[in-house]
C-alpha positions in Angstrom: -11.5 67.5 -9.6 -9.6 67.5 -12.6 -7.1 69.7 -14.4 -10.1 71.5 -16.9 -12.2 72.0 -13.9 -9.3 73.5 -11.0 -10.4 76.8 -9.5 -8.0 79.9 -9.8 -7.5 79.1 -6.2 -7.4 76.2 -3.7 -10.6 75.8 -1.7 -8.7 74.1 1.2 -5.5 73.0 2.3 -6.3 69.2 1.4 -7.1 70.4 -2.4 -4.2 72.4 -2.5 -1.5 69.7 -1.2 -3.3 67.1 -3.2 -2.3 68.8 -6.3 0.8 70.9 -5.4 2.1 68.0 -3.2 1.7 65.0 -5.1 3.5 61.9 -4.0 6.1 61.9 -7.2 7.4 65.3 -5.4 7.3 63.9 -2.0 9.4 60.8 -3.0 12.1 62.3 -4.9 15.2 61.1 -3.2 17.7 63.7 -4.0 15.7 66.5 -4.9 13.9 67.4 -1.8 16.5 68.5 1.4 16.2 67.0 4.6 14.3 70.5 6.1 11.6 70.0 3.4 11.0 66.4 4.1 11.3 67.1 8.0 9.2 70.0 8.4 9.2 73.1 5.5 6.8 70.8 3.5 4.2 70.7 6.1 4.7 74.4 6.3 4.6 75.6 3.1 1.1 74.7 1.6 0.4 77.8 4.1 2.9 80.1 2.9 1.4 78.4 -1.0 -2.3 79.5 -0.2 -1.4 83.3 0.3 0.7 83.5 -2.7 -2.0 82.2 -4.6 -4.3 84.8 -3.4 -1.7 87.5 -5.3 -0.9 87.8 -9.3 3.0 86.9 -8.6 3.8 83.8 -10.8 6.0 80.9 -10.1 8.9 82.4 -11.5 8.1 85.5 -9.5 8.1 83.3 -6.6 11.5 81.9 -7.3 12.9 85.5 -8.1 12.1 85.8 -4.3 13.8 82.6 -3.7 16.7 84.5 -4.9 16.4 87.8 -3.0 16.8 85.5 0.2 19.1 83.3 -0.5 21.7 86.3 -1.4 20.8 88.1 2.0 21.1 84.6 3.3 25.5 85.7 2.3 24.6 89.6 3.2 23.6 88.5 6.9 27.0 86.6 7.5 28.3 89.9 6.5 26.9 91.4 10.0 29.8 91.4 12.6 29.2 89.1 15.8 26.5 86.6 16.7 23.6 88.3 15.3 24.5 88.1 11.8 24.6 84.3 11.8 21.2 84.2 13.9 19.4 86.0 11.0 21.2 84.0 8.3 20.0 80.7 10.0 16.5 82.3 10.1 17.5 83.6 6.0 18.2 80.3 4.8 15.5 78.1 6.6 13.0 81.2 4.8 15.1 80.3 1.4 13.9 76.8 1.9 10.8 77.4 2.9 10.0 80.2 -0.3 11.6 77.4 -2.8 9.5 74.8 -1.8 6.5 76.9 -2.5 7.3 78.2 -6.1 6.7 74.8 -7.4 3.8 74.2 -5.4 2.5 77.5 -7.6 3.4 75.7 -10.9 2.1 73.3 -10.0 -1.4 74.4 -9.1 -1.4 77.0 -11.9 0.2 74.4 -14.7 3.0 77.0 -15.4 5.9 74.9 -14.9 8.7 75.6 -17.5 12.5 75.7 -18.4 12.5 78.7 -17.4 11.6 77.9 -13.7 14.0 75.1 -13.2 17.1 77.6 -14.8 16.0 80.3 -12.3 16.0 78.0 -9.3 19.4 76.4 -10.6 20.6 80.5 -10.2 19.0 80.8 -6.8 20.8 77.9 -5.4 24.2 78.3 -7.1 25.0 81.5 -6.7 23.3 81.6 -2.9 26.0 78.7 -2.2 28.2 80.4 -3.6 27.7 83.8 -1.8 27.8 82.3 1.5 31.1 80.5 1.7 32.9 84.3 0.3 30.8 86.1 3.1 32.5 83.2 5.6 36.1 84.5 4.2 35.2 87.7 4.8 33.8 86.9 8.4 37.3 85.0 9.5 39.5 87.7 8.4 37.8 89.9 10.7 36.8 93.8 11.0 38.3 96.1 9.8 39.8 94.4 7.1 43.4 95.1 6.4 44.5 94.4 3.2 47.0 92.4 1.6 47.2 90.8 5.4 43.5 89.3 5.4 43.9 88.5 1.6 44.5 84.7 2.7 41.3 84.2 4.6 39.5 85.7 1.7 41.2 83.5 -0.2 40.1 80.6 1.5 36.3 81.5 1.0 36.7 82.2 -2.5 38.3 78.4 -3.0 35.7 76.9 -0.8 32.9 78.3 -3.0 34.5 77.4 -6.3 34.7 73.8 -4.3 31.2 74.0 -3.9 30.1 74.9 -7.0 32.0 72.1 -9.0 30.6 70.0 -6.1 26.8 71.0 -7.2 27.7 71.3 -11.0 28.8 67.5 -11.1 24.6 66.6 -10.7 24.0 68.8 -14.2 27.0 67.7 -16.2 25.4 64.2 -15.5 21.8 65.4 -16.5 23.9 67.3 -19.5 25.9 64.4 -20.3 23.1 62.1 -20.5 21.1 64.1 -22.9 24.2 64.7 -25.4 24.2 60.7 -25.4 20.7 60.6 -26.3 19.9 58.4 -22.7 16.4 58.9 -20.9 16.4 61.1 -17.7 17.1 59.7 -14.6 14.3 58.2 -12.3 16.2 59.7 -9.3 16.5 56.1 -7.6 18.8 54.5 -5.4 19.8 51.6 -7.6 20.8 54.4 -10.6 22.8 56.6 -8.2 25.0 53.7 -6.3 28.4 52.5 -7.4 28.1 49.1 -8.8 30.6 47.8 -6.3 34.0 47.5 -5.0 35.6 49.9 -3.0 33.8 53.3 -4.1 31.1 51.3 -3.0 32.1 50.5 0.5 33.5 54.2 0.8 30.3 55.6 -0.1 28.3 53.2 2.7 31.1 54.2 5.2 30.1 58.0 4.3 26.9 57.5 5.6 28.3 57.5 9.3 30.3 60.6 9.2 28.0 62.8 6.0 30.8 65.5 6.0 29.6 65.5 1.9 26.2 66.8 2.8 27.9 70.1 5.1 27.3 72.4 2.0 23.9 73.5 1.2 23.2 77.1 2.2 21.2 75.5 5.1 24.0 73.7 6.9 26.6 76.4 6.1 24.7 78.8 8.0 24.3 76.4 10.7 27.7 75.5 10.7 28.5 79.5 10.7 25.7 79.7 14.0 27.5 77.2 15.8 31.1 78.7 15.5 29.5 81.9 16.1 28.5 81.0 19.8 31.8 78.7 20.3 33.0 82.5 19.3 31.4 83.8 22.4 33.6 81.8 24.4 36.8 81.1 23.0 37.2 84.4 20.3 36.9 85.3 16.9 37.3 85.7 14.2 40.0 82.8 15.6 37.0 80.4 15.7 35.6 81.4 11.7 39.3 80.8 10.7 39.5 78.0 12.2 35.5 76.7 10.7 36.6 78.3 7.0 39.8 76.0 7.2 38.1 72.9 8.0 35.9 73.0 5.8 37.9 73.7 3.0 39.7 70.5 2.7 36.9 68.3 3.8 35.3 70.0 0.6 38.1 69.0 -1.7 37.2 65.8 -0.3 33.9 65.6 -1.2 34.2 66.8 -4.7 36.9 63.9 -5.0 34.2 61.1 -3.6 31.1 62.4 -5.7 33.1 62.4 -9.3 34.2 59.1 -8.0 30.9 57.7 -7.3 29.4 59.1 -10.7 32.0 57.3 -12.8 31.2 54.1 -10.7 27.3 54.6 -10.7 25.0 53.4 -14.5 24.3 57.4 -14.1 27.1 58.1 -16.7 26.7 54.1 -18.3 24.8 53.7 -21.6 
């Protein structure tokens, strides 16, 4: 089958993943999370197949992306355990929906600029949502004001943390392209430090990945698990305590990844 003679729609799963799944999307190091390569990716050729059956475009499918990713944040908003349980459920959907608006391009050929900036949106501002919904959360309800400003506080720093964290990736892609340098091949070799102690750091990482706690998918896991420690020992004592932690270890991280950029041929001509 080629690309003149591709149906409106997929006449099996095989066809469909064959063209919406090809390996150059399965490979990509950095660009897939761990859920998609785990399990969303076998999922989503399903999800894919319906969607194709409706006049929504890709776009339209990451729009929806969006939608779920901010009541990802509004579900954290929910007092007690419940709210976490359905943003855990919120974000895996997030994953699950992101992985199939490509999949759409891909089978329709409408992939664009436009698609990419929307997704960019989805992602930053769901991360960025999530950790002020976690402030909220540890200064508890009802909220008294200026006494819970500090926790607040916290949430709003943690998500300006994480969204310098994330921005670093595009200021590379931006940087390169102001330079006149090719894209990047997404590849080990381009991404590692060329040595020394930045190096060794970044290897030692690997054993303790505190650098990978803050995609919307872990936060909310993070947020489920202090929400059932919760049960036990109290909250919003236990979010305070989750909200704090990860502030600095944020700080942290944002510190390591500029390091490694400056060290890696990423930013090298």
């Amino acid at each position: 089958m080629t690309e003149a003679t591709r149906p409106a729609r997929p006449t099996s799963i095989a066809e469909l993943k064959a063209v919406a799944q090809p390996p150059e999307v399965r490979g990509r190091r950095n660009a897939e999370h761990w859920t998609a390569s785990l399990y969303l990716r076998n999922l989503s050729p399903y999800l894919t197949w319906v969607l194709l059956k409706t006049p929504i475009t890709a776009n339209g499918v990451t729009g929806l992306m969006i939608l779920v990713g901010w009541s990802t944040a509004a579900a954290l908003l929910i007092p007690g355990i419940w709210g976490v349980v359905l943003a855990v459920v919120l974000g895996q959907l997030q994953m699950l929906v992101d992985c199939c608006d490509g999949e759409v391009a891909r089978w329709r050929r409408t992939s664009s600029p436009a698609g990419v900036f929307l997704d960019k949106v989805g992602h930053y501002t769901t991360e960025a949502l999530i950790p002020l919904a976690l402030g909220i959360r540890a200064a508890g309800y009802p909220l008294e004001f200026p006494a819970d400003f500090a926790w607040t506080t916290v949430g709003a720093l943690l998500a300006l943390v994480i969204v310098l964290n994330k921005a670093l990736n595009d200021m590379v892609h931006v940087a390169r392209a102001n330079a006149g340098l090719p894209k990047l091949t997404d590849t080990e070799g381009e991404s590692a430090p060329r040595g020394g102690l930045i190096s060794t750091l970044r290897k030692a990482a690997r054993f303790l990945p505190f650098h990978r706690l803050y995609h919307s998918v872990e936060l909310t896991l993070i947020a489920f698990a202090a929400g059932v420690i919760g049960l036990f020992l109290g909250q919003p004592e236990v979010d305070r305590w989750m909200v704090l932690i990860l502030l600095p270890l944020s700080v942290l991280a944002l510190g390591g990844h500029f390091l490694t950029i400056m060290a890696s041929r990423r930013v090298r001509s």
